[in-house]
C-alpha positions as a LaTeX table, in Angstrom:
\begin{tabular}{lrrr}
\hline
Residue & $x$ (\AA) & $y$ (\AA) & $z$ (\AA) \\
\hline
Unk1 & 0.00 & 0.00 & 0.00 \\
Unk2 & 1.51 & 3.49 & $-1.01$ \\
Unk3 & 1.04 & 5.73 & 2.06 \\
Unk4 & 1.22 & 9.28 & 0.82 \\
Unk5 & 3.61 & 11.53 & 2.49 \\
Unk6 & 2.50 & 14.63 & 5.15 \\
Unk7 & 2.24 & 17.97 & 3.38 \\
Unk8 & 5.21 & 18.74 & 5.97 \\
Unk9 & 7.70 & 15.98 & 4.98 \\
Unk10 & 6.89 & 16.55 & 1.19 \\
Unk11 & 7.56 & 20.58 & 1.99 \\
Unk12 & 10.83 & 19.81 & 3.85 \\
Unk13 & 12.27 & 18.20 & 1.05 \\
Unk14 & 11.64 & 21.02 & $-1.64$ \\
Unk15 & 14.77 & 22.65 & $-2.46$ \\
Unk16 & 14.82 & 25.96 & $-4.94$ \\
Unk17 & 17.31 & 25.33 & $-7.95$ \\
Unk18 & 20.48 & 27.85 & $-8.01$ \\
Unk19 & 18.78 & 30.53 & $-9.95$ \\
Unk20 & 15.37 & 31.10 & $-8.12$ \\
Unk21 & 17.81 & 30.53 & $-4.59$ \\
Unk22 & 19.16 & 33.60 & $-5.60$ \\
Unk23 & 16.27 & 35.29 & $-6.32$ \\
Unk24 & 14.63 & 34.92 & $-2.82$ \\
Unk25 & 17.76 & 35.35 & $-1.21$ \\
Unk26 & 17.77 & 39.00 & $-2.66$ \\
Unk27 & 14.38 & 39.72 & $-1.45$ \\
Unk28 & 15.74 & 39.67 & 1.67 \\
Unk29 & 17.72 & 43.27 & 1.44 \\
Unk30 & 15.04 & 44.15 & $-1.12$ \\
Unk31 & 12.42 & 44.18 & 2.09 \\
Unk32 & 14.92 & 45.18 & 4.63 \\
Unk33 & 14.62 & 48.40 & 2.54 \\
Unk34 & 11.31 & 48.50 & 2.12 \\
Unk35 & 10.77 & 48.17 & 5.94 \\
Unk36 & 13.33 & 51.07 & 6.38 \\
Unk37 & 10.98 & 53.06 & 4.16 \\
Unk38 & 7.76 & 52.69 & 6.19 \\
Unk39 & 8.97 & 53.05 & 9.39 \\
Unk40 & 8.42 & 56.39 & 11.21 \\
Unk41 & 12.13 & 57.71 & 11.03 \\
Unk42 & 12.45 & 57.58 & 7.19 \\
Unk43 & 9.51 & 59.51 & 5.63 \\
Unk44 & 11.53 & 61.03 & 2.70 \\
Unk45 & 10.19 & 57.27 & 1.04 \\
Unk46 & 6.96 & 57.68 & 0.95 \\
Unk47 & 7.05 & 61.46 & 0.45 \\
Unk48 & 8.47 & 60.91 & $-3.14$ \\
Unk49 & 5.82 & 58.22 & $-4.18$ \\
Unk50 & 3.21 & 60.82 & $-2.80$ \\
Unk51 & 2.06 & 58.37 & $-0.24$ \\
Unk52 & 0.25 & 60.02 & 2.34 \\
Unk53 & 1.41 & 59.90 & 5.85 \\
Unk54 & 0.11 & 58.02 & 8.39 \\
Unk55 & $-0.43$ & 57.40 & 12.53 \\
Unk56 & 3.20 & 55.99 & 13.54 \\
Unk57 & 1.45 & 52.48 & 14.64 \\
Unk58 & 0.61 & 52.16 & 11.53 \\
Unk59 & 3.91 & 52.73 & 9.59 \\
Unk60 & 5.59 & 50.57 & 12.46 \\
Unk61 & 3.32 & 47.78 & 11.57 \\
Unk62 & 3.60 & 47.32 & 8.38 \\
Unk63 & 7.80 & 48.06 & 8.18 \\
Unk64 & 7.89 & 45.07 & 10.76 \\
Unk65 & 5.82 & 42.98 & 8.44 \\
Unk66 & 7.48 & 43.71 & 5.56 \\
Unk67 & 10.86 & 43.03 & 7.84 \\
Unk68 & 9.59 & 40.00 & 9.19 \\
Unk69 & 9.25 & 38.56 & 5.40 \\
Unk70 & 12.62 & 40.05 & 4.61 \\
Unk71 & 14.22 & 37.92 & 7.37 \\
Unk72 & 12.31 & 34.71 & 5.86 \\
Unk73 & 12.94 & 35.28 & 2.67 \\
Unk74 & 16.66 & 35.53 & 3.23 \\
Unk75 & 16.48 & 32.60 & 5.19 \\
Unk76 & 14.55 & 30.43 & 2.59 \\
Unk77 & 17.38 & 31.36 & 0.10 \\
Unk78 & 20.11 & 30.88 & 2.59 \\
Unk79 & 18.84 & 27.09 & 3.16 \\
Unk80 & 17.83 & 26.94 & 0.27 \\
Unk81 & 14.60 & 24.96 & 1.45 \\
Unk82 & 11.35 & 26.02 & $-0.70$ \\
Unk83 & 8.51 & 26.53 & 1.28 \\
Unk84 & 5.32 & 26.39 & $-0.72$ \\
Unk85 & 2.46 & 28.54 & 1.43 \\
Unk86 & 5.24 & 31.13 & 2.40 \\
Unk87 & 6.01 & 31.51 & $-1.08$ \\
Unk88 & 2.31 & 31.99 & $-1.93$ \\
Unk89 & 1.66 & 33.81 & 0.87 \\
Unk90 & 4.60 & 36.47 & $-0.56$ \\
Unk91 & 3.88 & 36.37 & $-3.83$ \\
Unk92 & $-0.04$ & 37.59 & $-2.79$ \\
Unk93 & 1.78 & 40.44 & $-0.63$ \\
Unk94 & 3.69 & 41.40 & $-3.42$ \\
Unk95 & 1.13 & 41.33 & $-6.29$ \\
Unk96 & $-1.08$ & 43.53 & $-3.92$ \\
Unk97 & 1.98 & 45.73 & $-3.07$ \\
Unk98 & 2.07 & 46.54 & $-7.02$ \\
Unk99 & $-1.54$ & 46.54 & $-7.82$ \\
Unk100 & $-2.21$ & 48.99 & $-4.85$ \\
Unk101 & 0.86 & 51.33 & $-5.76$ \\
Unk102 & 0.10 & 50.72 & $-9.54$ \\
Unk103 & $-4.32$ & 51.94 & $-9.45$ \\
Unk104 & $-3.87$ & 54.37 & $-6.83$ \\
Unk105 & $-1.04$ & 55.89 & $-10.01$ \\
Unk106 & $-3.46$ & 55.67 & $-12.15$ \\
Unk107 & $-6.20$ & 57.31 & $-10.28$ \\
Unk108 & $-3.77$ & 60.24 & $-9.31$ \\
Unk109 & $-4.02$ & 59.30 & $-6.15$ \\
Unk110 & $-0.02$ & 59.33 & $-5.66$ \\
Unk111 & 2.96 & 60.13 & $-8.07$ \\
Unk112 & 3.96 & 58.19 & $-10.99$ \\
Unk113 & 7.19 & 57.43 & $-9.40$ \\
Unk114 & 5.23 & 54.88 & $-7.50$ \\
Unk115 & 4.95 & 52.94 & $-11.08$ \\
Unk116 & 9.06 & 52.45 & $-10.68$ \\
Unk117 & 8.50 & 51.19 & $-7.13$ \\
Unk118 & 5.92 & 48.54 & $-7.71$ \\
Unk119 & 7.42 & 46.63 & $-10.88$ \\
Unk120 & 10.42 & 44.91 & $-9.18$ \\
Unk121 & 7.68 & 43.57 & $-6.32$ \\
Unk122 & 5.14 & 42.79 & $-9.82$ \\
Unk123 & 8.04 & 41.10 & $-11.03$ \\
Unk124 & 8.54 & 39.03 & $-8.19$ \\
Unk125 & 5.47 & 37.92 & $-7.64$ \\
Unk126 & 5.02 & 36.89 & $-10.83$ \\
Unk127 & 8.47 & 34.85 & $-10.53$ \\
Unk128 & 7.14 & 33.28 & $-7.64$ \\
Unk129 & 3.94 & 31.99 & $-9.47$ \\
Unk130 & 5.91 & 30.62 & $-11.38$ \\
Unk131 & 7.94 & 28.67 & $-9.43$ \\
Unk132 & 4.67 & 27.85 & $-7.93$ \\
Unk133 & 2.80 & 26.26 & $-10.85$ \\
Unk134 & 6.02 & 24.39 & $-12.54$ \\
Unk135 & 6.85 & 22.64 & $-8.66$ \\
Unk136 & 2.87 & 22.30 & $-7.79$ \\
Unk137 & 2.50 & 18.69 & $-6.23$ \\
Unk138 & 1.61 & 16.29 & $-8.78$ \\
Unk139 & $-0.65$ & 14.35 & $-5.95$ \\
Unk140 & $-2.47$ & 17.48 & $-4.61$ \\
Unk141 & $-4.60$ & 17.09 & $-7.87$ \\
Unk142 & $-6.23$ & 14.00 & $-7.04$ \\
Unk143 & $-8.75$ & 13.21 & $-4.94$ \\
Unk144 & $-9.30$ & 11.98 & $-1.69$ \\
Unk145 & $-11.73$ & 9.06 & $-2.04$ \\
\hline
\end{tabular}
């Protein structure tokens, strides 16, 4: 009888190759300076994509997010070991990162700049999907009987 694995044994085992490694390992600086950029301290940031300010709780809760993926992404591509709902989880927070700063452009809500400052996070998360949809688990697509 063929005992399928855990989804955590089968995730433990998924390794990015060399390239997309890389890739996640840079998002790790990437976010570092994003989280610089919302916190409190550093408002020249978000003054040049026209973002309006906000409450310091605020700022200081979203640069710690944004941080707090930084340090995982770095992490992933340190060990190299793929993680599958992190990934998806970042490449949502990305894609929504861009969209956001990409329609609120477009509406005039906040400076065109903001275009510049989305792509490399569109990019990513597109990167991501990617990876997602070419490493999907063959087995997830059946069903349970």
């Amino acid at each position: 009888m063929n005992v399928p694995e855990s989804p955590r044994q089968t995730n433990s085992r998924k390794r990015y190759g060399p390239t997309m490694r890389l890739i996640v390992l840079a998002c790790g600086p990437m976010n570092l300076l994003g989280a610089v950029s919302f916190s409190p301290p550093f408002p020249d940031g978000r003054t040049a994509l026209g973002l309006a300010e906000a409450p310091p709780f605020y700022l200081w809760v979203i640069a710690s997010w944004i941080l707090a993926f930084g340090f995982a992404y770095f992490w992933q591509g340190f060990t190299g070991r793929a993680d599958r709902t992190f990934l998806s989880v970042g490449a949502f927070g990305k894609a929504s990162f861009a969209v956001l700063l990409i329609g609120l452009t477009v509406q005039g809500d906040i400076k065109p700049l903001a275009i510049a400052a989305a792509l490399p996070d569109l990019v990513l998360a597109i990167v991501f999907l990617g990876w997602l949809i070419r490493h999907r688990n063959k087995d997830s697509a059946t069903s349970v009987q």
